[in-house]
C-alpha positions as CSV (number, residue, x, y, z in Angstrom):
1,X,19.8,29.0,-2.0
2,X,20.3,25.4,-2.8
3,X,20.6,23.9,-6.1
4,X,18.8,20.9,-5.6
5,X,15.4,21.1,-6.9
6,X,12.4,19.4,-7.0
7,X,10.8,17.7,-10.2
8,X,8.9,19.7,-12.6
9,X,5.4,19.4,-12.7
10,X,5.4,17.1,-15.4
11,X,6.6,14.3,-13.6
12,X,3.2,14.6,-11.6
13,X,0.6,15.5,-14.2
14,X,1.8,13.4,-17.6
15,X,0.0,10.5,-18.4
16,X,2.8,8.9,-20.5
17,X,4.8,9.1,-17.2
18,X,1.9,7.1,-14.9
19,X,1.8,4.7,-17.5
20,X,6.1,4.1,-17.4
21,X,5.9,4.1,-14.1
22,X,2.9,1.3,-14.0
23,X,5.0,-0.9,-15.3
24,X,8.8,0.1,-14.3
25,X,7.2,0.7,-10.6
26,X,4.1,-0.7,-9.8
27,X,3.8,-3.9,-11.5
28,X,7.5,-5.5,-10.3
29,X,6.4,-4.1,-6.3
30,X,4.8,-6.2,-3.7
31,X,2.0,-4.6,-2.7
32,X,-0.5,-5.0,0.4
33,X,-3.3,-6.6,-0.5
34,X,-4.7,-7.0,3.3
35,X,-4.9,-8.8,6.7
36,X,-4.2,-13.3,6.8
37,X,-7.2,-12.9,9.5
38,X,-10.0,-13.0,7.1
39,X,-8.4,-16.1,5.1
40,X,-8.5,-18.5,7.8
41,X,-10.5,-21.5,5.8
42,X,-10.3,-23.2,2.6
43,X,-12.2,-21.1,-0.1
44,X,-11.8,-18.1,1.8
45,X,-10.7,-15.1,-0.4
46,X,-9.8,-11.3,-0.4
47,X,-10.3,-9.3,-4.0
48,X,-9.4,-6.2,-4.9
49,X,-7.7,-3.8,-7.8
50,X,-4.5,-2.2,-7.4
51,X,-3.6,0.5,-9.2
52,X,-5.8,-0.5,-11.6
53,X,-5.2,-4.0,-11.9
54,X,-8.0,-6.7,-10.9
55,X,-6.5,-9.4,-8.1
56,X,-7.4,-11.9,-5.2
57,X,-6.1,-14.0,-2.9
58,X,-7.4,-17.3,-1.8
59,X,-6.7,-20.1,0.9
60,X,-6.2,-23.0,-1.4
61,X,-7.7,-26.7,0.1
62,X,-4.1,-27.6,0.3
63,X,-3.6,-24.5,3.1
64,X,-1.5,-22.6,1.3
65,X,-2.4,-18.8,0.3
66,X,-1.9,-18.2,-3.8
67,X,-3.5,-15.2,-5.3
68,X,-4.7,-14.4,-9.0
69,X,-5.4,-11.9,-11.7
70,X,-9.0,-11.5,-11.2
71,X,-10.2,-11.9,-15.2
72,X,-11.2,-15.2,-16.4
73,X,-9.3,-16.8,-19.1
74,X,-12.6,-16.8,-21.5
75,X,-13.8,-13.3,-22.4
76,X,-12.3,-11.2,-19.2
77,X,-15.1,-10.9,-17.1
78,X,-14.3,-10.5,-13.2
79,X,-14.7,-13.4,-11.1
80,X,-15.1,-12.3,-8.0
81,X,-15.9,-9.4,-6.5
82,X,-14.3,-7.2,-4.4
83,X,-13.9,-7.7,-0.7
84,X,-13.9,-10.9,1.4
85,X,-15.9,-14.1,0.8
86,X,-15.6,-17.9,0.8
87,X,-16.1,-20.2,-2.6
88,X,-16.0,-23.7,-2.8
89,X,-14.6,-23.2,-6.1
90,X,-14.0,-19.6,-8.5
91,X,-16.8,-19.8,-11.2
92,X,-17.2,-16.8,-13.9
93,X,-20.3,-14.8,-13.3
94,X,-20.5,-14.4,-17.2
95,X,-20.9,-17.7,-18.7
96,X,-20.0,-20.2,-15.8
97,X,-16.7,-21.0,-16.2
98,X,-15.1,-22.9,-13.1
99,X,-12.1,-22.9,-11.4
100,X,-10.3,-24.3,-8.7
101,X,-8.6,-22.9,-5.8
102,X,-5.1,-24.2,-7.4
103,X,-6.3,-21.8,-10.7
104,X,-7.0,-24.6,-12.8
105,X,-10.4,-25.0,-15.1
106,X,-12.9,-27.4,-13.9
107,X,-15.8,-26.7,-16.4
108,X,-16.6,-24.4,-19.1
109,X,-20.7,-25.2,-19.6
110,X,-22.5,-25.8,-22.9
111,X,-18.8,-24.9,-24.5
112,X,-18.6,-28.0,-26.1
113,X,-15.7,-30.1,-26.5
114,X,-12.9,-30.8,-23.8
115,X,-10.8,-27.3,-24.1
116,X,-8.0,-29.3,-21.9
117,X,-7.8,-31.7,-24.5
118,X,-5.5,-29.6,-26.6
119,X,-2.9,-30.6,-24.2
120,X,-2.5,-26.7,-22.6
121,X,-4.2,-27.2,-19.8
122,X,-6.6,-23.8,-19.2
123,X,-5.3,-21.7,-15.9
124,X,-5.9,-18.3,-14.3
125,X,-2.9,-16.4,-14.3
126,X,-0.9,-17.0,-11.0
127,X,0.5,-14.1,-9.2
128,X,3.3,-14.3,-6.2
129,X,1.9,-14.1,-2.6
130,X,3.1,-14.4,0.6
131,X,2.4,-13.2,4.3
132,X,4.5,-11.4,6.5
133,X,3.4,-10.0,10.0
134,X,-0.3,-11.8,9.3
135,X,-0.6,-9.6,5.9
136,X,-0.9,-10.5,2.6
137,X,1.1,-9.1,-0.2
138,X,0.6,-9.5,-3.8
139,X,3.1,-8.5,-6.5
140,X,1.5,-7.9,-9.8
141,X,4.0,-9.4,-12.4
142,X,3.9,-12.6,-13.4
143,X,7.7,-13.1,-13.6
144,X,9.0,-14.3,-10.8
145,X,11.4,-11.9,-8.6
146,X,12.4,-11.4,-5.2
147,X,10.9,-12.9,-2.2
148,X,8.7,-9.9,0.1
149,X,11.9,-10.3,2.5
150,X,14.1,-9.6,0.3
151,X,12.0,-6.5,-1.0
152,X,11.0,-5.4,2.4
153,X,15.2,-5.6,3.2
154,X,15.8,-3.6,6.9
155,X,12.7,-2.4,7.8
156,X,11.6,-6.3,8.5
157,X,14.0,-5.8,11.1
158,X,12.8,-2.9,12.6
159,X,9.3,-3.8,12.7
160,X,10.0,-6.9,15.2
161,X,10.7,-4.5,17.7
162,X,7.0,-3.1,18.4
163,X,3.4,-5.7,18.7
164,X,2.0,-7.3,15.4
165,X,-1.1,-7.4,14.1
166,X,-1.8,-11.5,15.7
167,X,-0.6,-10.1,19.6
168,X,-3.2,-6.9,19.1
169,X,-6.9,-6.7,18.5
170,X,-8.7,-5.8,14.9
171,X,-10.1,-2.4,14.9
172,X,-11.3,-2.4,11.2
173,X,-10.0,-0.6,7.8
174,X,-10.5,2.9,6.3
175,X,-10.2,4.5,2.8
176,X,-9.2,8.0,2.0
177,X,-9.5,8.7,-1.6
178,X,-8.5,12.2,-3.6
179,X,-7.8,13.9,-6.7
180,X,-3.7,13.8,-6.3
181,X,-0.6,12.7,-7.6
182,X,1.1,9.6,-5.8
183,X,4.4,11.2,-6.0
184,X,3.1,14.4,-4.3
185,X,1.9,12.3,-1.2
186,X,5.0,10.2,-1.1
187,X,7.2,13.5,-1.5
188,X,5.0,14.5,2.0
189,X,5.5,11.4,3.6
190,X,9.1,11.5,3.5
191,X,9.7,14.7,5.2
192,X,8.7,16.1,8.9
193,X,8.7,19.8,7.5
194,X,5.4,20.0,7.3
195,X,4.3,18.1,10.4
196,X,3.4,21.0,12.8
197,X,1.4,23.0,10.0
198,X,-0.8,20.3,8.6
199,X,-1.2,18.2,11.8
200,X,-1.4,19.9,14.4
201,X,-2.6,17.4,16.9
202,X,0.3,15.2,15.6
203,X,2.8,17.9,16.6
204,X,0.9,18.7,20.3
205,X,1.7,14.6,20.7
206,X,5.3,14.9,19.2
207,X,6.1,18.2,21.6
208,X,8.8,17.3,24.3
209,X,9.5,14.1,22.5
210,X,11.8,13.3,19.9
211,X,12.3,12.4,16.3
212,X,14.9,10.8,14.2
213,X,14.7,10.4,10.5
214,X,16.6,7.7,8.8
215,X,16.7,6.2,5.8
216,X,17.6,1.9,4.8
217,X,17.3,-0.2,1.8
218,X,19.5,2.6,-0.2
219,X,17.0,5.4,0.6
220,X,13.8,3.3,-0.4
221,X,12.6,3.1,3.1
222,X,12.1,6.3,5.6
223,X,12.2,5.9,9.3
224,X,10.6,8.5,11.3
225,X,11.6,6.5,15.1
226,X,9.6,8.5,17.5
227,X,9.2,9.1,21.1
228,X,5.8,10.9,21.8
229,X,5.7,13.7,24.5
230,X,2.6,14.6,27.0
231,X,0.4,16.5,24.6
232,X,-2.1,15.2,21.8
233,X,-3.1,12.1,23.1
234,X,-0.3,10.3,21.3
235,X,1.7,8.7,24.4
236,X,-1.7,7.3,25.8
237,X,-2.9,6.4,22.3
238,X,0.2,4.9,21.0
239,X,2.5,4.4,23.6
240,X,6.0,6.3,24.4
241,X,8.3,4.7,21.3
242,X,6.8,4.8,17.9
243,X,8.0,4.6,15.0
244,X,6.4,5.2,10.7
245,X,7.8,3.6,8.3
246,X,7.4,4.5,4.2
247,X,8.6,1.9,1.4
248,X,8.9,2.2,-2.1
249,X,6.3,2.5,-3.6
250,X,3.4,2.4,-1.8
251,X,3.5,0.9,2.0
252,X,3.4,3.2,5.3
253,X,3.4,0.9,8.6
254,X,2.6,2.9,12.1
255,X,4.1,1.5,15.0
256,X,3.9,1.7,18.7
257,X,3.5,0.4,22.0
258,X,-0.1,0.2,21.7
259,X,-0.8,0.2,17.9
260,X,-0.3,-1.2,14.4
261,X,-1.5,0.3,11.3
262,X,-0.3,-0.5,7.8
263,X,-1.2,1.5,4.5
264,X,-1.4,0.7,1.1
265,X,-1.2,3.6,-1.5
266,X,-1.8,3.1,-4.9
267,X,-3.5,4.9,-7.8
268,X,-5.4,4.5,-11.0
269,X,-4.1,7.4,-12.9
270,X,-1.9,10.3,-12.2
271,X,-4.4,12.5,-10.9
272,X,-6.1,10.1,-8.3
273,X,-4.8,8.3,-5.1
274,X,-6.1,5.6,-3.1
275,X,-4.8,5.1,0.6
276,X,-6.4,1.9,2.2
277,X,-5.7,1.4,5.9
278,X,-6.1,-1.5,8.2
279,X,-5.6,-1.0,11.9
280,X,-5.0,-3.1,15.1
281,X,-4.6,-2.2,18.7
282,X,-3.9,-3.0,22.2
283,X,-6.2,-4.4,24.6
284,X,-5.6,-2.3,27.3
285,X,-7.2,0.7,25.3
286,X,-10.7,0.9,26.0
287,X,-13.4,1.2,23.0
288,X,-13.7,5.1,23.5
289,X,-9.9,5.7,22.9
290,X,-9.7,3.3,20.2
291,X,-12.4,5.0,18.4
292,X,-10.5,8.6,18.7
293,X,-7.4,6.1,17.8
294,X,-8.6,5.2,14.9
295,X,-10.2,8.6,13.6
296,X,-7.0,10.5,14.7
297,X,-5.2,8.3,11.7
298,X,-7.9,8.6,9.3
299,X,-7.4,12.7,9.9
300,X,-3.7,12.5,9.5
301,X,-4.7,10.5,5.9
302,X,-6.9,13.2,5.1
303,X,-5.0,16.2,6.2
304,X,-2.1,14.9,4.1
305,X,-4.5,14.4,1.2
306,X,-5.8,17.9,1.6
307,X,-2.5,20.0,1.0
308,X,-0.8,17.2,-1.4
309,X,-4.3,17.7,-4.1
310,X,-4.0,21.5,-3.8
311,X,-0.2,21.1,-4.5
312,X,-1.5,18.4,-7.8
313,X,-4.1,20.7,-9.0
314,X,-1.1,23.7,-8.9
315,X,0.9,21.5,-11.0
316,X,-1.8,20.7,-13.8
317,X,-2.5,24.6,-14.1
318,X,0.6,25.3,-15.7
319,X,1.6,27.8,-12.5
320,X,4.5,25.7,-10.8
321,X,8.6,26.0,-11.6
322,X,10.4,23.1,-9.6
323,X,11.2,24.8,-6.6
324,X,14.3,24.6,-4.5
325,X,14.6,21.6,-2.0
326,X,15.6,21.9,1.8
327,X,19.5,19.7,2.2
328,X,18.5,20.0,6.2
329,X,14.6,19.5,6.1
330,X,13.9,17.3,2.8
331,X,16.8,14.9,2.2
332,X,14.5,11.8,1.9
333,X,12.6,13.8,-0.7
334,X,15.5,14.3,-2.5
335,X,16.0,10.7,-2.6
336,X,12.7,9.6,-3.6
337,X,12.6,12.0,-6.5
338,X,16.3,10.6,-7.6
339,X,14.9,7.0,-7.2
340,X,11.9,7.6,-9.7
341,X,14.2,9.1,-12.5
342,X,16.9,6.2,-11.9
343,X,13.6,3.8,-12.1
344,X,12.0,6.3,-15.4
345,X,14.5,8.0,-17.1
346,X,15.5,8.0,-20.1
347,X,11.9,9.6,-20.5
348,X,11.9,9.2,-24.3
């Protein structure tokens, strides 16, 4: 038996823990936020929380993309609501402040007196954006780090290889939501142990094929580089080469000949996940097998889902010991869990 084990259930089910790992995970991460296509003109903006915290992103009048916290600088209230719209400027549903699309206050009615005039000039606080393969990522902290290259490292790289989103066509977005740890999804992702149990169309597409797991960027990517065989729809559906990707923390991409998905998952506490999937493909599919396309990955989401909130509601009952973890089947796993107690620990 080996003597590397998993992480006690802890890890999963402690509140304190979520809350470390908010802000020693989450908050330094670039996260996906959603396709450039629906930010096309000035004023037009995409809002929505991650993990808890309120954001949007908005085509400045200058052309450039900059993104926000979504709370006004008055009394908190949200500015915009969630989704995709156009302004001509951000103004507070609550008492009418306005703002540019540069952040800056334009008007704060019946206030009285010039709130500028202190000489701090009144902003909403700016958070990084850019756009890589026509999506928009967001990173949550307001200090300023690394550029989404440099956290996206190799896997850039090996994305180039297969269609983006601009050279496919839009198929739409999905949401799978569930009563799980984050951890115990990730801890799935990263391994193919499970594959022919819990998705068994997935394994009829992988059968006479092959798979390679890798890892890059020092085990914070997993590279699942795939070649689909006859069965399960998956060579017509997705072409011959494919390849899924998982980064740290919380971005899955699916790649093919024929497809491009990307996934953001993210949570609001440690018993609740959020997978959010946007999904483009080729237009030599026809609507009928984009349709099966496109529910075939909204099953693998829920599938996964399924066994990973069984395995979380195990954990907060009190009935699971840290079991023993496979050296041939669950490396990558191994080497998620060390990176969350290098990125957590010491605990106290």
């Amino acid at each position: 038996m080996t003597d590397i084990l998993s992480l006690a259930s802890e890890w999963y089910i402690c509140p304190e823990i979520y809350e470390r790992e908010r802000n020693r995970i989450f908050k330094p991460a670039w996260w996906l936020l959603g396709p450039a296509r629906g930010l096309s003109s000035s004023g037009d903006y995409i809002c929505d929380r991650i993990s808890g915290w309120p954001v949007f992103a908005i085509r400045s009048s200058a052309g450039t993309i900059r993104a926000y916290l979504n709370v006004c600088r008055h009394r908190g209230a949200s500015l915009l609501p969630e989704g995709l719209g156009t302004v001509s400027a951000v103004r507070c549903p609550y008492h009418g402040w306005l703002y540019d699309h540069q952040g800056r206050l334009l008007s704060a009615p019946k206030f009285g007196g010039n709130l500028n005039d202190s000489g701090q000039e009144i902003r909403l606080r700016e958070i990084q954006a850019e756009v890589w393969n026509d999506l928009v990522f967001v990173r949550i902290s307001e200090d300023k780090g690394g550029s989404l290259l440099d956290w996206l490292g190799d896997i850039a790289n090996a994305v180039d290889q297969f269609a983006c989103p601009s050279e496919l066509e839009y198929r739409g977005e999905f949401t799978v939501t569930g009563e799980l740890n984050w951890k115990t999804y990730c801890d799935n992702t990263v391994e193919g142990y499970h594959l022919n149990l819990i998705h068994p169309r997935l394994g009829r597409a992988l059968a006479g094929g092959k798979v390679k797991l890798y890892s890059a960027n020092s085990g914070r990517s997993v590279v699942f580089d795939v070649t689909h065989g006859g069965g399960g729809g998956g060579r017509n559906l997705r072409g011959q080469k494919g390849m899924w990707i998982y980064h740290f923390p919380g971005l899955q991409l699916v790649l093919g000949e024929k497809v491009f998905k990307a996934e953001r998952v993210e949570s609001e506490n440690p018993n609740h996940v959020r997978s959010k999937n946007w999904a483009w493909y080729c237009s030599s599919l026809n609507d009928e097998e984009r349709h099966d396309s496109f529910e075939w990955a909204r099953q693998i989401v829920q599938e996964d889902f399924g066994i990973c909130a069984q395995v979380t509601k195990n954990m907060r009952a009190g009935v699971y010991d840290p079991g023993p973890l496979s050296p041939k089947m669950e490396p990558h796993v191994v080497r998620f869990q060390q990176i969350i107690r290098e990125c957590l620990e010491p605990l106290s």
